[in-house]
Structures are given as structure tokens and as C-alpha cells.
C-alpha positions in Angstrom: 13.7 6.7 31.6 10.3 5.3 33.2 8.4 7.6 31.3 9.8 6.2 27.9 9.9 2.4 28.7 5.8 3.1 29.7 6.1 4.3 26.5 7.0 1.7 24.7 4.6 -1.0 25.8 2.2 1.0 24.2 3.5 1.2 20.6 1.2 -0.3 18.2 2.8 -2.3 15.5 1.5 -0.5 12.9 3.4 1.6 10.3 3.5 5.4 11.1 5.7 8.3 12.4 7.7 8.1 15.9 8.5 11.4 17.2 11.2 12.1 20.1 11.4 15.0 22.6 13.7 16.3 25.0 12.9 16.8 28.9 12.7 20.7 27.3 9.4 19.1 25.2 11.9 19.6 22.2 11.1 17.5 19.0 14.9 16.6 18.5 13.8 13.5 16.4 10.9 12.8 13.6 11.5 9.3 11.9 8.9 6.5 10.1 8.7 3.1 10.2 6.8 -0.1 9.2 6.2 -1.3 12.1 6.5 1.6 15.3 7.4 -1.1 17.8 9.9 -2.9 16.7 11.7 0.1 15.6 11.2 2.1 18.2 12.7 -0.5 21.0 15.7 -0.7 18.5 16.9 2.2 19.6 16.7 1.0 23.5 17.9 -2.7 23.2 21.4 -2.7 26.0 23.4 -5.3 23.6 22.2 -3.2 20.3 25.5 -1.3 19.3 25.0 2.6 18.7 27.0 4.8 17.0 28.0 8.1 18.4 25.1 10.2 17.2 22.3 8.0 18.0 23.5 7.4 21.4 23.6 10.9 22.0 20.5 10.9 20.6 18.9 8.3 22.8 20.5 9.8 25.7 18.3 12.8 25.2 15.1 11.0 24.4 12.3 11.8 27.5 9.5 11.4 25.8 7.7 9.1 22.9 5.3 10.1 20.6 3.9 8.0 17.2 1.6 9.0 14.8 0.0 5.9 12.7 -0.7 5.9 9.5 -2.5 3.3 7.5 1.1 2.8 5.0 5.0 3.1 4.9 4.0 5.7 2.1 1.9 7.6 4.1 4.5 7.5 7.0 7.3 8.7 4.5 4.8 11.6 3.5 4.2 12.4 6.7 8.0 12.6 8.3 9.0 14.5 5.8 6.4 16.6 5.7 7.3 17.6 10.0 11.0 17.1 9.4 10.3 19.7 7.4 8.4 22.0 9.8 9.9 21.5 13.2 14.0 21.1 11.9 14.7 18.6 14.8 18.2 18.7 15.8 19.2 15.4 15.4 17.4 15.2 11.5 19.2 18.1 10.2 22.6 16.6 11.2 24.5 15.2 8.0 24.4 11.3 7.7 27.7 10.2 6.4 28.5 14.0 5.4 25.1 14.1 3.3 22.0 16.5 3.8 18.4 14.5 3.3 17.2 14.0 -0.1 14.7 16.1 -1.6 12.6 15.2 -4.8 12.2 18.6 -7.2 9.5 18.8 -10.1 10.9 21.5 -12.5 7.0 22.5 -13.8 8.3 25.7 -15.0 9.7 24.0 -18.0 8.4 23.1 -20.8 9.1 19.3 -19.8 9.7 18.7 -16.3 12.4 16.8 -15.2 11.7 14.7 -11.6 15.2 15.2 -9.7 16.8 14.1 -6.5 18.6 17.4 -5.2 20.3 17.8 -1.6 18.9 20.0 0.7 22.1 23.2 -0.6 20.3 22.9 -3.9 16.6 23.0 -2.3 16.5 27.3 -3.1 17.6 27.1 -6.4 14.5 25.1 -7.6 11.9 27.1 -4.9 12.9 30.2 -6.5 10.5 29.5 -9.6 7.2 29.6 -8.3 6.1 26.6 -10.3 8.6 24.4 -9.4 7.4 22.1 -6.6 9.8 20.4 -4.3 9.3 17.6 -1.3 11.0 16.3 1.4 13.0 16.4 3.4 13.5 12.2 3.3 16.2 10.6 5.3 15.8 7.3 3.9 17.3 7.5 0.3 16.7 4.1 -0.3 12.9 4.4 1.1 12.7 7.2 -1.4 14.0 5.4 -4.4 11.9 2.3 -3.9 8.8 4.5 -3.9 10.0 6.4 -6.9 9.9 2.7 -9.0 6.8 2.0 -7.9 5.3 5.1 -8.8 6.5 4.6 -12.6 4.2 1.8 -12.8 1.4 4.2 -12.4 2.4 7.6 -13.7 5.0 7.7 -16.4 7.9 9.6 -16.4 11.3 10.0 -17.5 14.7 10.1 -15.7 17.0 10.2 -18.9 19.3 13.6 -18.4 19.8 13.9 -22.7 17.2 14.6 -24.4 18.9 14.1 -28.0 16.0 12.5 -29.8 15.8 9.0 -29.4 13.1 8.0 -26.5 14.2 6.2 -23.3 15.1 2.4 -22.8 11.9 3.1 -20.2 9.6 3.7 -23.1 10.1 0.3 -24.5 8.6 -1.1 -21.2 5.7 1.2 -21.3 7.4 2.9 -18.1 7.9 6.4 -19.9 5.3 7.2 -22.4 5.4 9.9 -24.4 9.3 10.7 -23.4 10.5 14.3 -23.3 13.7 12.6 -24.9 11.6 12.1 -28.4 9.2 14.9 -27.8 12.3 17.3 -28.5 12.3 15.5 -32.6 8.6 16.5 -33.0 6.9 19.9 -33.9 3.8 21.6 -35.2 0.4 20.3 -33.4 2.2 16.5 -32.7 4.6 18.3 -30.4 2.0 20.4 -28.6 -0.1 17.2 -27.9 2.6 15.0 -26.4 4.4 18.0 -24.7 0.5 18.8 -23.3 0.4 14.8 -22.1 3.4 14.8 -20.2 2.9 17.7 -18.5 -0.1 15.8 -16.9 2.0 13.2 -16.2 3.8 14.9 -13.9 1.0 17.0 -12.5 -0.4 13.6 -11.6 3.2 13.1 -9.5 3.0 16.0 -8.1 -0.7 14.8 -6.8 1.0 11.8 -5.6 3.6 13.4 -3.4 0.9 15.6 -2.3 -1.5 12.7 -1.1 -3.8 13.3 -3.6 -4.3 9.1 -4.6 -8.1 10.0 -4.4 -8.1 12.7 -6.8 -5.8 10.8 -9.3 -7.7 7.4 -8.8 -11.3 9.4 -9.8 -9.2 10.9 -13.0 -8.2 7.7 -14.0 -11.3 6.4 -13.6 -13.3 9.0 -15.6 -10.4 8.2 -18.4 -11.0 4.7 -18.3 -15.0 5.3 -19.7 -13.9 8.0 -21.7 -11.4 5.9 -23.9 -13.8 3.0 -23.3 -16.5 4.8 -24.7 -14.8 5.5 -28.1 -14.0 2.3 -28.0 -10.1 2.9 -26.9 -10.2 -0.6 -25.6 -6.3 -0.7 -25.5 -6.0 2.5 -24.5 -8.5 1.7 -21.9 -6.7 -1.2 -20.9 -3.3 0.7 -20.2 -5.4 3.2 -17.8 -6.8 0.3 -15.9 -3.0 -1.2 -15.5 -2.4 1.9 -13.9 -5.2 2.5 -11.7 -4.4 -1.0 -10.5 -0.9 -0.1 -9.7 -2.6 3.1 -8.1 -4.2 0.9 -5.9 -1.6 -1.3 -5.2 0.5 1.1 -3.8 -2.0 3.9 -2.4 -5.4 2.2 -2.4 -5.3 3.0 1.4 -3.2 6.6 1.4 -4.3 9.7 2.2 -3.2 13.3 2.7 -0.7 13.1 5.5 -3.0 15.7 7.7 -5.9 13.4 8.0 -3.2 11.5 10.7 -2.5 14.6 12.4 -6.0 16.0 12.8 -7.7 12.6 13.1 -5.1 10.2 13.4 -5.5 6.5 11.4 -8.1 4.8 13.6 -10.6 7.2 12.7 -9.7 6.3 9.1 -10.3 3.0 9.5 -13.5 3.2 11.2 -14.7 5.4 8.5 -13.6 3.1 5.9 -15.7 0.2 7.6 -18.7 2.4 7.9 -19.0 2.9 4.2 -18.0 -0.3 3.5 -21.0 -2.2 5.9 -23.5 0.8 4.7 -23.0 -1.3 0.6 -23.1 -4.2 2.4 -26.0 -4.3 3.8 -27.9 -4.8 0.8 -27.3 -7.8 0.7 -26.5 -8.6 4.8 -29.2 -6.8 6.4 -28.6 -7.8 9.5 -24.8 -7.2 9.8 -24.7 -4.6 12.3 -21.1 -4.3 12.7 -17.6 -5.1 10.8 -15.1 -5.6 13.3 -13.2 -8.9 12.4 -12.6 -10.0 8.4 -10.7 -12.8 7.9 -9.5 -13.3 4.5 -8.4 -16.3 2.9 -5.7 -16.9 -0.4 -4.0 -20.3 -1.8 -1.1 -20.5 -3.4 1.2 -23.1 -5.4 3.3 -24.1 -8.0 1.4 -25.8 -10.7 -0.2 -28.2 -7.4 3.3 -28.3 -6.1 4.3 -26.5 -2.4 0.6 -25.9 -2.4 0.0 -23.5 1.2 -2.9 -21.6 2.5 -3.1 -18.1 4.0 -5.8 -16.5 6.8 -5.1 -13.0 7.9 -7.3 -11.0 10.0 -8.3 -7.2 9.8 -9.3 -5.9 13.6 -11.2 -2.5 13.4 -9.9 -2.2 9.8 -6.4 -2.7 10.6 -3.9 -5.4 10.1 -3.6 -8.1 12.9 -0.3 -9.9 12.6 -0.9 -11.9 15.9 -3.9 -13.8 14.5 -2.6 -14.7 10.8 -2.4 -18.2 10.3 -0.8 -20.3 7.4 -1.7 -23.9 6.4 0.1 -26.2 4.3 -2.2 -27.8 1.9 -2.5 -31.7 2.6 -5.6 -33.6 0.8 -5.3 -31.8 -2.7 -3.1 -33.3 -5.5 -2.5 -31.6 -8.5 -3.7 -28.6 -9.7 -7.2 -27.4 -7.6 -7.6 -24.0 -6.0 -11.4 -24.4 -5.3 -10.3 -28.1 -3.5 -7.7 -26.0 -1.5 -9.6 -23.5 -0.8 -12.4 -25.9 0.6 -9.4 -27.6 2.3 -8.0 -24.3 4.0 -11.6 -23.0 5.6 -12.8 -27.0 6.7 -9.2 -26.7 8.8 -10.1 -23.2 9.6 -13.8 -24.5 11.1 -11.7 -27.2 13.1 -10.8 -24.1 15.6 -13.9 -23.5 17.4 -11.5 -21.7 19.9 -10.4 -19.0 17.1 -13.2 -16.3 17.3 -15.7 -16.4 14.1 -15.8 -13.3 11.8 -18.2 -10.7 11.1 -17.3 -11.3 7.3 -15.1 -13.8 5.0 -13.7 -13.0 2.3 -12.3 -15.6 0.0 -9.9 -14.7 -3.0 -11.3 -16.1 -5.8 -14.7 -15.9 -7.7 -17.6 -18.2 -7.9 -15.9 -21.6 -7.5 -14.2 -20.2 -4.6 -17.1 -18.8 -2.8 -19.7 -21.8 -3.4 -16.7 -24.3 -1.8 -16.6 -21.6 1.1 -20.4 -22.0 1.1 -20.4 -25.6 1.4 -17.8 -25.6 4.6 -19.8 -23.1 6.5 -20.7 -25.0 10.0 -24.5 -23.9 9.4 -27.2 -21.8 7.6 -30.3 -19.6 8.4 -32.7 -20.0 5.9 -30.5 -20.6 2.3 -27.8 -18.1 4.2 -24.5 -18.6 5.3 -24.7 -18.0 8.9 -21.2 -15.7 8.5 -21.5 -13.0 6.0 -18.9 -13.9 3.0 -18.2 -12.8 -0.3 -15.2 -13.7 -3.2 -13.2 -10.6 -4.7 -12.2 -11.3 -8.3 -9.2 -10.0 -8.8 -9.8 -9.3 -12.7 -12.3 -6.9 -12.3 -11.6 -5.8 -8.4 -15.3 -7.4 -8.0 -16.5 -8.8 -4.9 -19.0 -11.9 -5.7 -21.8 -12.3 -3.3 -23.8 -15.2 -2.8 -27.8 -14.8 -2.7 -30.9 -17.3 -2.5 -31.5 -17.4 -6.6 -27.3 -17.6 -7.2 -24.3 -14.9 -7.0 -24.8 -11.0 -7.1 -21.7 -8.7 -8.3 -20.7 -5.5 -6.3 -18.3 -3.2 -7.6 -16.8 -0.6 -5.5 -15.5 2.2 -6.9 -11.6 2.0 -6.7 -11.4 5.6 -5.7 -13.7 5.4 -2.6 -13.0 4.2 0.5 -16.0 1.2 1.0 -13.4 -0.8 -1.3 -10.4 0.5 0.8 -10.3 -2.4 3.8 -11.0 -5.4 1.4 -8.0 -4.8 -0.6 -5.6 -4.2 2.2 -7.0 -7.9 3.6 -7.0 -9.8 0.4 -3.2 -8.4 -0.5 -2.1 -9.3 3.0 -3.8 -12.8 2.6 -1.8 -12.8 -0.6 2.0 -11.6 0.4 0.9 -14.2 3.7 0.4 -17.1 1.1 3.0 -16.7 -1.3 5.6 -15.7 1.5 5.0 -19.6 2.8 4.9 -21.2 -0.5 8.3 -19.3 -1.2 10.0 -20.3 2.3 8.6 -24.2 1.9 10.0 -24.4 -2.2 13.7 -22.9 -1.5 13.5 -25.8 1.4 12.4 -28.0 -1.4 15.1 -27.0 -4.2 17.6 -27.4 -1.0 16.5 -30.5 0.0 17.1 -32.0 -3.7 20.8 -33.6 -4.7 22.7 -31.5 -7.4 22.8 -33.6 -10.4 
């Protein structure tokens, strides 16, 4: 038992895999988590209450291994993918009398249907060669949520009839073209849309394969296609997704990049693209080890908060985040926040200065950071800073003669570290602007 509580003062609290071995160097248990520490020690807290199987299994437990991974959708990827390979004893168990979900693409029909099948039905889909199935995944919630998200960016339908009439889904744009109408077409019509959803779920199947690179460049190059012909809607609907792409796997990768490399490598080589564009307009900036990045958020001026989280080495650090409630401003003025937020930021000498700044926002937002600054080098901030636009995914850059605009492509990885900072400065904010209203609407009488 020495061995594992050694163990467990070195878990990182980053999201990733946690694998457990016997004293016979057994894998007996493969799960994921958000956050490896805190989930781990779950298992090993003396007043946590265990039923029979886990304490069995942590009775067995001699030695800790974790993978990181830079998501929770890389971790899920990732578990299932060695649940899958090593059978541990204690995964292959029934929970509550059920086998592990799987998730089976039926690409040898016409119009594939995405299914959740148990693991009993797992041969009856594999025995058509282009079938494609994936899992094992023990959490069937996990799975479900992902499953949502993923409609947001690649369409598809879950409707079991195909009578017709298209999905309640199409109507929200969730489930376009839908299999359910495709069935009422024919001649060349049918062929087209039957020919669209197909790549639909091809671009799934990319998905589950950790292919978000791949997928990201495709939607790009349809993005200037359709813009091109002057598609502009159409255009617009790709972008939506490419953004809901990023949102969700701007930062994934093929599962085996954490097993051969593991995630620190990642990061490191996502910072070293990222300083090489840099530098352009930061020669000097010889290294990228600390962005802070800060967000505002409110209610039309009202619960107004501020947000600074840090990225160490590329990776989340929880430990240095700070929140500010916003106390000067009244009424409705981001850029006054925002100048309110980094003057109380500069007040902390004692907090360690970054090697860049980021500030959500565009122009207005970076000349306020500009003018809080403790002190220039010729016309330059003396900390490298930029804004990222969210509209555009733009980072605005100021120079001598005004502001220079850098896009990144979406599908690299230079662009890969400033969007997991600026959406952690963002859940940070509007977490604490949440937590401060409900204490507001509390607070108030009912009338």
C-alpha cells in the first residue's frame, strides 16, 4: 500500500486515463477521468463507502498508472480504446447486470444508422466489413453527452422510422439532409442527399477515430469553396460547425499520440508553433511558458465579475486562476472592466508576470490592456499581449503604426493553446457571475 499512496501524490490534476495493476503486474482496471487526482484518491478515502466490487477491486490495486490527455474526450477515446485491448478483469464485469456500451456505424447501408449496442450485439455489426464499431465505454452517460455535442458539428439522425417525413432534429438544423426524408426522394435528388449523408457519417466515424484534424482541414477547404461561389449561407453553416469542431476537439488528438508521446510533449509542441507565428511580431519572445488570459462577464452591467486563468507549459493551472468582482464600472462597459480587471491584476507584484496576455475582446479591449501595462520599451508593451476576437477566432496584435491581425488556422495546432486559455477564462467568468446572480435572485423578497 506504500507503493500506491507514493502514487498518489504524484497524480497530476489533469484529465486522462488511470490504469490499475495487480502485485502480478495485471491491468485489472482501465478508467478516465477529468481530473486524475481527485478521482483517483476517491477510491482510497477510509470514510468513502464502497460497494462490494470496488472494494474488491481496491483491495487488489498495487500499483498506479495515468496517462494524460489534453481532454475528457480524449480520455474517453483512449479508455476505451485499452479497455478494449487488455479486457481488465474488473471492466468486463457487468455494472448493474449491463455490458459497456458500444457505439456501431452501419456503413454498409445505404444510410447508416449511429446505434448504441451492448457488447452481446458487438459481432453482429463487425461481421460486415464496413460496419465500424467503438468502445467499449463504461460511462453511458459520458457517452451520451459526447454524442449531443457531436450533433452540433456533424449531422446525423437517430429517428428508428424512416416513413418519409424528416426528423424533429432537422428543424433545428441538427440532422440535415435526414435519411427519414431521403427515403420520399428518387432519381439524381436522392443520389445527392443519400451521397451527403453518407459523408456525414464518415466524418463521425473520423471523430471517434481522433481524426478532429483531418475533419477541421475538410471543413475548412469547404468553407472557401462555398465561399467562393458565393454560398455565403452555406458558408456560414460550415463555419457554425467548424466552431463547434473546435469547441469540443480544438485540442484532441488520436488517442496514440498519449501513449507514444504522452500529453506534455503535445503541449510543448503546440507552444513551439505557436511562439514560431509569434515572433513576427515579438521578436524577442524566446519562450512561452506562462499565458494568463483574461474574460469579463455580466448581465447587462449587472453581477459584473472578472476572470484570470493561467496556462503553465500549455496546460491548465487551476491553482493560479483568480476571479475579481468588478467594483468601479457602472453600467454597461466591457473595455472599463477589462481596464478594471488587469489594473487589480498589476496590483500583485507578488503574482509572477507572463510571457504573454491575452485579453478576450478586440481592439477596445487590447488598447485598455495597453494603457494598464506598468511600463514600455520603445512604443512596446513590455509583456507580449494580444486580443482574440471571438467572431473571426482572430488574435489582434498591437504594433507601433496601430493593430495587426493574425489568423491561425483552426486546424493547426499554433491556434490550439489560445483557445483552451481564452475558453477556460470564459467558463471561469461566467461560472462567478452565475454563483454571485443566484445569490442575488436569493437575496431578493418574493413579491
Amino acid at each position: 500500500m506504500e507503493k500506491v499512496q507514493e502514487a498518489l501524490s504524484r497524480i497530476p490534476h489533469e484529465p486522462g486515463v488511470y490504469v490499475y495493476r495487480n502485485a502480478k503486474r495485471e491491468i485489472i482496471y482501465i478508467g478516465k477521468a477529468v481530473d486524475l487526482a481527485k478521482r483517483v484518491k476517491q477510491y482510497f478515502q477510509r470514510d468513502h463507502h464502497l460497494v462490494e466490487k470496488t472494494a474488491r477491486l481496491v483491495s487488489e490495486i498495487d500499483t498506479i498508472e495515468t496517462i494524460p490527455t489534453t481532454s475528457e474526450f480524449d480520455a474517453l477515446l483512449l479508455e476505451a480504446k485499452l479497455i478494449r485491448q487488455h479486457l481488465p478483469k474488473y471492466n468486463v464485469v457487468a455494472r448493474d447486470d449491463k455490458s459497456p456500451l458500444y457505439v456501431a456505424l452501419t456503413l454498409s447501408e445505404e444510410l447508416p444508422r449511429l446505434l448504441l449496442i451492448r457488447k452481446g450485439d458487438v459481432p453482429l455489426y463487425e461481421k460486415k466489413s464496413r460496419n465500424r464499431v467503438y468502445g467499449p465505454f463504461q460511462s453511458g452517460f459520458a457517452l451520451r453527452t459526447v454524442l449531443r455535442q457531436l450533433r452540433s458539428i456533424v449531422p446525423y439522425c437517430t429517428q428508428k422510422d424512416r416513413r418519409g417525413k424528416p426528423c424533429f432534429y432537422t428543424h433545428l438544423g441538427l440532422c440535415h439532409p435526414c435519411p427519414a426524408h431521403i427515403v420520399s426522394l428518387s432519381g439524381v435528388v436522392r443520389q445527392r442527399a443519400t451521397s451527403l449523408y453518407r459523408r456525414h457519417m464518415l466524418q463521425l466515424n473520423a471523430l471517434f477515430t481522433g481524426k478532429t484534424r483531418w475533419l477541421a482541414r475538410q471543413y475548412e477547404k469547404e468553407m472557401r469553396r462555398l465561399a467562393e461561389a458565393l454560398q455565403f449561407e452555406e458558408a456560414g453553416v460550415v463555419k457554425e460547425r467548424l466552431r463547434s469542431l473546435n469547441g469540443l476537439s480544438s485540442y484532441r488528438y488520436d488517442p496514440e499520440v498519449f501513449l507514444d508521446r504522452g500529453a506534455s510533449d503535445v503541449y510543448e509542441e503546440e507552444l513551439g508553433e505557436f511562439m514560431s507565428t509569434l515572433k513576427r511580431y515579438y521578436p524577442s519572445i524566446t519562450r512561452i511558458s506562462r499565458i494568463e488570459c483574461f474574460d469579463v462577464s455580466n448581465l447587462f452591467g449587472a453581477y459584473a465579475v472578472g476572470s484570470m486563468v493561467v496556462l503553465t507549459q500549455g496546460k491548465p493551472n487551476k491553482g493560479e486562476y483568480k476571479r475579481f468582482r468588478i467594483r468601479s464600472v457602472r453600467g454597461i462597459s466591457d473595455v472599463a472592466m477589462m481596464r478594471e480587471l488587469l489594473r487589480r491584476r498589476f496590483n500583485h507584484p507578488e503574482w509572477p508576470y507572463p510571457d504573454l496576455m491575452l485579453v478576450d475582446g478586440g481592439k477596445p479591449q487590447v488598447t485598455a490592456a495597453l494603457a494598464v501595462i506598468p511600463s514600455y520599451n520603445e512604443g512596446s508593451p513590455s509583456i507580449p499581449l494580444a486580443g482574440l476576437a471571438k467572431r473571426e477566432e482572430e488574435l489582434i496584435i498591437p504594433t507601433p503604426t496601430g493593430f495587426a491581425t493574425l489568423r491561425l488556422p483552426l486546424s493547426g495546432r499554433a491556434i490550439k493553446p489560445i483557445l483552451r486559455v481564452r475558453d477556460e477564462a470564459h467558463r471561469f467568468a461566467i461560472t462567478y457571475h452565475r454563483i454571485l446572480r443566484a445569490k442575488g435572485l436569493t437575496a431578493q423578497p418574493l413579491s
